[in-house]
C-alpha positions, 0 to 999 in steps of 0.5 A: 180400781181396774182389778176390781169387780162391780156389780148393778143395784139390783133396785135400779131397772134399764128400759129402753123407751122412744130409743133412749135408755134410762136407768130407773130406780125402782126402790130404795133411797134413789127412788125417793129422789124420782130421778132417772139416768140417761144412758149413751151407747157406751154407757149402756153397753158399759152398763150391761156388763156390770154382772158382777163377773168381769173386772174393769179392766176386762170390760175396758177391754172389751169397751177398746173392741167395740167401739173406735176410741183409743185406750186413753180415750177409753179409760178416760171415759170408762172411769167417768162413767164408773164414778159417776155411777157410784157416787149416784148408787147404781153400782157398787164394788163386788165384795 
């Protein structure tokens, strides 16, 4: 999985309000759900590289870089967020 390249729902908008980042579906299936999804500082920064450019093992790189977490740490919560963000359709694998 670390090879592999993700890319955003583009049905799916970040907006930031009172200081928190959310994640708003704005059609599609998960719209019809009416929910939205809170984002953490990892999260979002995690988010925002999901171009559809970088593999995951280079955005977990960069992840290492930017914040004061070890690799293990890292990975552990890079693939948290990953999983969680398939399995609710914010992102999906590049084809």
């Amino acid at each position: 999985m670390w090879q592999d390249i993700f890319k955003r729902n583009p049905q799916i908008v970040k907006r930031k309000i009172a200081g928190d980042v959310i994640l708003v579906p704005i059609s599609d299936p998960i719209a019809k759900q009416q929910r939205i999804f809170s984002l953490n500082e990892m999260g979002e920064y995690i988010w925002d590289r999901l171009d559809g450019n970088l593999c995951l093992a280079e955005i977990l790189e960069t992840v290492l870089q930017k914040f004061a977490v070890n690799e293990a740490q890292a990975k552990e919560d890079v693939m948290h967020f990953m999983q969680s963000a398939i399995q609710q359709g914010l992102i999906k694998k590049q084809e």
